[in-house]
C-alpha positions in Angstrom: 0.0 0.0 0.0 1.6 3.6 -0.9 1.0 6.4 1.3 1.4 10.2 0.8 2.8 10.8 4.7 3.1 14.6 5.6 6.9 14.8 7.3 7.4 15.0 11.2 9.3 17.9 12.2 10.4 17.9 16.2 11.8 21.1 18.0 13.4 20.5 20.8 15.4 22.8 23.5 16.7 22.2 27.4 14.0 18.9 28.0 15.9 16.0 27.3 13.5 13.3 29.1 10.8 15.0 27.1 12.5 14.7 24.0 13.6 11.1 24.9 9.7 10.4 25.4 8.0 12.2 22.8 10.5 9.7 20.3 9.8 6.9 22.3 6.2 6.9 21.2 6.4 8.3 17.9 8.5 5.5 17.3 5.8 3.2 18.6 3.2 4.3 15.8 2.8 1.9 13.0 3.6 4.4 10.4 6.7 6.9 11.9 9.1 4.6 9.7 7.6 5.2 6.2 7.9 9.4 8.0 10.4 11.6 7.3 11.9 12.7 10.1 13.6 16.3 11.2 15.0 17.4 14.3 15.2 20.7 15.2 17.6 21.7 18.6 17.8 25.2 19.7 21.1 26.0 21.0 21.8 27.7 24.3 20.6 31.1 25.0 22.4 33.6 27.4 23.1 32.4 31.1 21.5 29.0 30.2 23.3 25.3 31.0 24.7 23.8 28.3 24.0 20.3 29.7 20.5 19.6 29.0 20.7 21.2 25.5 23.4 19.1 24.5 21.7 15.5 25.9 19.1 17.1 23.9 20.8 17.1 20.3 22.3 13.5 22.0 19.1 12.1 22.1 18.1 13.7 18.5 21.0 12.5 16.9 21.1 9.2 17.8 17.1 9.2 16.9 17.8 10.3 13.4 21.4 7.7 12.8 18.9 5.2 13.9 15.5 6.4 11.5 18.7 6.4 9.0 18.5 2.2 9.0 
């Protein structure tokens, strides 16, 4: 069966166990691999920790290496 999917596009900034989530259960819908995929990770703003904004991209990257199989 073809489908005409619209793409998924995620933004993500400073939540990594929300980001780690939100995947979880996009990756659990029936459909998500025939999806194209694009992550989105804003990058630190002023006075902001770097830490959660780089598990972030983490997270995003190894979503996308993994959509890439």
């Amino acid at each position: 069966m073809i489908y005409d999917l619209a793409p998924i596009v995620v933004f993500g900034y400073n939540r990594p166990k929300h980001m780690q989530t939100m995947l979880m259960s996009l990756s659990e819908n029936e459909l998500s691999d025939l999806s194209d995929l694009f992550i989105y990770c804003d990058g630190p703003k002023p006075n902001a920790t770097r830490e959660d904004i780089e598990k972030d991209i983490d997270i995003a990257a190894e979503a996308l290496a993994y959509a890439k199989r």
